[in-house]
C-alpha positions in Angstrom: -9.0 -12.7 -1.6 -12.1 -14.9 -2.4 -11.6 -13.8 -6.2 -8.4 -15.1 -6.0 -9.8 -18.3 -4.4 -12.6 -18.8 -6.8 -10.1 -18.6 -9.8 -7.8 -21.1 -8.3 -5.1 -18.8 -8.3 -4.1 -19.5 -4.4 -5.8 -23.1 -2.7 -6.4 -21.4 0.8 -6.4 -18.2 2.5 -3.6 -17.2 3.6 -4.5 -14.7 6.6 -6.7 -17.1 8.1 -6.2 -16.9 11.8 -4.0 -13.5 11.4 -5.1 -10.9 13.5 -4.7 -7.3 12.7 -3.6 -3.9 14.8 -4.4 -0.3 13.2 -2.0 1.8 14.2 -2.2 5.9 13.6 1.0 7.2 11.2 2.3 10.4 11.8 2.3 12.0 8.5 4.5 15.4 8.0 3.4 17.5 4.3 6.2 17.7 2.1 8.1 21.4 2.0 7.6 23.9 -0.6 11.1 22.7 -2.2 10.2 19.1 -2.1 7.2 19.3 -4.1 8.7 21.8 -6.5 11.8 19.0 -7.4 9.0 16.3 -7.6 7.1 18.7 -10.2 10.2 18.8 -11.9 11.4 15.3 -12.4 12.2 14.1 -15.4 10.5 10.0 -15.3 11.7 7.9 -18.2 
């Protein structure tokens, strides 16, 4: 943020005063199928 700051690209910060939580995802692995129709995905 202080990049963008020093290039004049924003005037202030804008999470000044913001206060942030972590909080712990539960992440499941994709199946067998899933990553085999991901492999095979055409992307234009």
């Amino acid at each position: 943020m202080q990049y963008v700051i020093a290039n004049k690209w924003a005037t202030d910060e804008p999470f000044l005063g913001k206060r942030f939580k972590r909080t712990v995802a539960e992440r499941e692995a994709l199946t067998e199928a899933e990553l085999k129709r991901m492999m095979e995905l055409e992307l234009k």
